[in-house]
C-alpha positions as CSV (number, residue, x, y, z in Angstrom):
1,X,-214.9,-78.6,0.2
2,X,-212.5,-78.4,3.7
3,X,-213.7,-75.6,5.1
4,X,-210.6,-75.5,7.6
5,X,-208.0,-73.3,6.7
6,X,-204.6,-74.6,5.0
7,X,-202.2,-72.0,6.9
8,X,-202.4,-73.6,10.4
9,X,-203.4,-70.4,12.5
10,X,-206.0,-70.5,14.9
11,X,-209.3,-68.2,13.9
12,X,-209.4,-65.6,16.5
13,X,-212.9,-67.2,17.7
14,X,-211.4,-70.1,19.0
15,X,-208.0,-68.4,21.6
16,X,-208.9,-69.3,25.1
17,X,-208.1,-65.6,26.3
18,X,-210.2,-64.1,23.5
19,X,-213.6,-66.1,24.7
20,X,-216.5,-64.1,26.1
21,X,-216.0,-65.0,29.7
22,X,-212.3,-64.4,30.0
23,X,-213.2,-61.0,28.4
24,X,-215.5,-60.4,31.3
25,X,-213.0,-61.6,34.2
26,X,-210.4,-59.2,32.6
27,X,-212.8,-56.2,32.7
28,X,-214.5,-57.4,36.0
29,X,-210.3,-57.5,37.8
30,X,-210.3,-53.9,36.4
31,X,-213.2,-53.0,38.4
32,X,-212.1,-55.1,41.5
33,X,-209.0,-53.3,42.0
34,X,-210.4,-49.9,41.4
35,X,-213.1,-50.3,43.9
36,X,-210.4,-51.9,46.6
37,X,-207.8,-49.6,46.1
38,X,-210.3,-46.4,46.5
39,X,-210.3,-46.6,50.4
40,X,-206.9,-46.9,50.6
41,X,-206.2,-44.1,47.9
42,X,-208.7,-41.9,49.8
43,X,-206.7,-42.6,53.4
44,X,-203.3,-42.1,51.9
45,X,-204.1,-38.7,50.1
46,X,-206.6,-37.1,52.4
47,X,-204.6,-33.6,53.7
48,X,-204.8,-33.2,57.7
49,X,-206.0,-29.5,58.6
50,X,-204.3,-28.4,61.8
51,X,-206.1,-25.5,63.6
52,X,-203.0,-22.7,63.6
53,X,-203.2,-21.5,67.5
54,X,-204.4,-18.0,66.7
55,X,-206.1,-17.0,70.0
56,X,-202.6,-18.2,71.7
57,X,-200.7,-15.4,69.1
58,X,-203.6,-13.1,70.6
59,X,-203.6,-13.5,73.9
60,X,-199.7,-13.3,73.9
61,X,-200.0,-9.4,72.5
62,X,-201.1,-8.1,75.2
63,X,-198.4,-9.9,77.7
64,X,-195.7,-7.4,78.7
65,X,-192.4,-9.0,78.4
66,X,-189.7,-8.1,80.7
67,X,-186.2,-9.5,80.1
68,X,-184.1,-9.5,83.7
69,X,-180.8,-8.0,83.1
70,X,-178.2,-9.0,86.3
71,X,-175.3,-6.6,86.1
72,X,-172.3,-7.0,89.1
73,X,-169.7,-5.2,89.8
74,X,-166.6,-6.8,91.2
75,X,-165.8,-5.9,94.4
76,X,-162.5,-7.3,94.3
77,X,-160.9,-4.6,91.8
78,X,-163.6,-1.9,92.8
79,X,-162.3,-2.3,96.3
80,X,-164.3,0.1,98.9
81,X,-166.5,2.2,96.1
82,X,-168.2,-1.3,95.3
83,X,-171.3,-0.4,96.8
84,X,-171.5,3.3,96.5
85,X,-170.7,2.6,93.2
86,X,-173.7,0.1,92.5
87,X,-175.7,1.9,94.3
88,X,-175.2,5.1,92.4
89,X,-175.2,3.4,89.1
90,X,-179.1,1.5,90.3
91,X,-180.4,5.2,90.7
92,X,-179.2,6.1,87.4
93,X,-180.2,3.0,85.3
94,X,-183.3,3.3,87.1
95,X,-183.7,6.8,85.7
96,X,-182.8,5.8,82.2
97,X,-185.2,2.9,82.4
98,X,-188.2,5.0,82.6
99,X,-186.9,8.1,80.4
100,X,-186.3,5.9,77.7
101,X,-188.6,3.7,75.9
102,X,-185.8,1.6,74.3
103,X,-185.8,0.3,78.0
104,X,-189.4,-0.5,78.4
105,X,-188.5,-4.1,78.7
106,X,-185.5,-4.4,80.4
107,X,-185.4,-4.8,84.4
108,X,-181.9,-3.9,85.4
109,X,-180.6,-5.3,88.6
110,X,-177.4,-3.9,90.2
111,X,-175.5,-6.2,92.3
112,X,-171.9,-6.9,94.0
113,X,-169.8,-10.0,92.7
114,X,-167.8,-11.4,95.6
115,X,-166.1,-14.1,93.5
116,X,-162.6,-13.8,91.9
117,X,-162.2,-11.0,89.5
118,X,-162.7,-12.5,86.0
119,X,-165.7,-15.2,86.4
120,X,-169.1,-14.3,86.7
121,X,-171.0,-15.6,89.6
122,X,-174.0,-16.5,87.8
123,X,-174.4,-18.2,84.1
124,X,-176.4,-15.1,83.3
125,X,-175.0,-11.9,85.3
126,X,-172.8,-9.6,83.1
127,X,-169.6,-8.4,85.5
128,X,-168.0,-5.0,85.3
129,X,-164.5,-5.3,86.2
130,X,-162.1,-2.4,87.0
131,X,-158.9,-3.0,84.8
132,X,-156.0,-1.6,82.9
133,X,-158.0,-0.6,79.8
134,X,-162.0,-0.6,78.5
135,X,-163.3,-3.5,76.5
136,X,-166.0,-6.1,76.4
137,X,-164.6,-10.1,77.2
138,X,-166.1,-12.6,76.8
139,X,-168.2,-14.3,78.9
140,X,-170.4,-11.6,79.6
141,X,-167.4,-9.3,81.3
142,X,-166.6,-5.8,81.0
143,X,-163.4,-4.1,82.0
144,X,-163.2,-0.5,82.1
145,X,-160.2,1.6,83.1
146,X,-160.1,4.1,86.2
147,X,-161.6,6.8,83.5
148,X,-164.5,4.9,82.8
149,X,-165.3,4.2,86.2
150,X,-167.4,7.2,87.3
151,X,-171.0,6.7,87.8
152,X,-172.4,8.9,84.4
153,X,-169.3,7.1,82.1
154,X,-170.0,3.9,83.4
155,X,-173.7,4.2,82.7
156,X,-173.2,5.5,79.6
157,X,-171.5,2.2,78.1
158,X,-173.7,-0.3,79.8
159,X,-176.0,1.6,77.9
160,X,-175.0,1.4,74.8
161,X,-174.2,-2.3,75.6
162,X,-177.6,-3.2,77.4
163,X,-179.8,-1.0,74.8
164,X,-178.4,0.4,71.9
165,X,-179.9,3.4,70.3
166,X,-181.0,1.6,66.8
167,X,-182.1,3.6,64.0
168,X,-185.6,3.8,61.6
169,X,-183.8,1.8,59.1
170,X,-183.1,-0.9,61.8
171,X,-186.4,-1.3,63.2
172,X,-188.2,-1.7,59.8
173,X,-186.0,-4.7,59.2
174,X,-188.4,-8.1,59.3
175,X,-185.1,-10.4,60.3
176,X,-182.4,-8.6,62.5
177,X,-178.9,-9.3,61.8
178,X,-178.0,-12.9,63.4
179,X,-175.1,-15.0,63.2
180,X,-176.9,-18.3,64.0
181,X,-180.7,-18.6,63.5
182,X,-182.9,-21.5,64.7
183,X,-186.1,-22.4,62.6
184,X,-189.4,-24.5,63.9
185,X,-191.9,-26.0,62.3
186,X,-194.2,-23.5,63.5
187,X,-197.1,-24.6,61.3
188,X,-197.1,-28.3,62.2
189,X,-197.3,-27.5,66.1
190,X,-201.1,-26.4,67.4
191,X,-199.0,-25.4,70.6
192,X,-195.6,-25.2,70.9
193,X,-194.9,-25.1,74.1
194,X,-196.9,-28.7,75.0
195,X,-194.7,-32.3,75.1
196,X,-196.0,-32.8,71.6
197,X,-193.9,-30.5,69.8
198,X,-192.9,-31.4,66.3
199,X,-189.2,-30.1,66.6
200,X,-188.1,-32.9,63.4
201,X,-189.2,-34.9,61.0
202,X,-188.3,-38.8,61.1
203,X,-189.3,-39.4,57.3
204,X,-188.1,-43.1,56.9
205,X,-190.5,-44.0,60.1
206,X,-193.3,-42.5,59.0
207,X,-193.1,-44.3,55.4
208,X,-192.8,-47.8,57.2
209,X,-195.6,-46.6,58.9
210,X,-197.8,-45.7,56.7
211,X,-197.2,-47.2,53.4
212,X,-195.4,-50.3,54.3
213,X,-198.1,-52.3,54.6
214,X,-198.8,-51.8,50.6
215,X,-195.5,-52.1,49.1
């Protein structure tokens, strides 16, 4: 009797790929890649812990900030009241400054501007100007008409321009009213203030970096 079969397929027994060794090379590769790729998985998904600089945060509490405030008067459009003017207004401001707590971090510094009228002398001095009319110009300029220009007026609206009264509603508020705010990555920086602040993140270099090497 043939004992081969008459349909012409192969028994099962007899495929190269379904012998016992191949079967062992194909489970054996499984194992190889598994154990290879497990330092390299480990690396690329391990999570960096950054200490957060609390004890900075704590030791800046108990600083005292003071914000220098330079205020001028132009001596060109006060003419010869300039500096009885200044002087005046110094004793005033002065006065305010401890009165008031809304002050408590302002240090007010009355000064002459010798320079041409409608330019501050310095980037950040704010120049009182005698004029036609009272209003705020820009940059950092204030005009204020011969009414305005007693001592108590005139320290009334730098003031109300240097320290506004705010109220309860105001101070509760977790984000004052800005028209421009500027974010950092507060949480990736142990120390912002070192070279080694993390102001961006460059996300196609740190992909060649890191996972080039495997695709």
């Amino acid at each position: 009797m043939d004992t081969n079969p008459s349909h012409g397929l192969k028994e099962p027994q007899r495929l190269p790929f379904e012998s016992p060794k191949i079967r062992r090379l194909v489970l054996g590769s499984y194992w190889t890649i598994i154990i290879i790729a497990l330092p390299f998985w480990w690396r690329l998904t391990s999570i960096e812990r950054i200490a957060l600089p609390s004890d900075h945060v704590r030791t800046q509490l108990d600083r005292n900030l003071i914000f220098p405030l330079d205020v001028q008067l132009d001596a060109l459009s006060f003419g010869n009241t300039t500096s009885h003017l200044s002087r005046e207004l110094d004793e005033v401001l002065t006065q305010t400054l401890r009165a008031s707590p809304t002050w408590r971090n302002l240090d007010i510094r009355m000064g002459i501007s010798e320079s041409a009228g409608h330019r501050s002398v310095a980037s950040n001095a704010y120049t009182v100007v005698l004029g036609d009319h009272t209003a705020v110009k820009s940059p950092r300029q204030l005009f204020v008409n011969p009414e305005d220009a007693s001592v108590q007026r005139l320290a009334g609206i730098l003031s109300g321009l240097l320290a506004p009264e705010i109220s309860p509603i105001q101070e509760q508020r977790v984000i004052q009213y800005s028209s421009r705010y500027r974010l950092a990555f507060t949480l990736l920086n142990e120390n912002a203030a070192s070279d080694r602040l993390v102001n961006s993140w460059d996300i196609e270099p740190a992909i060649r970096g890191t996972s080039s090497h495997f695709i």
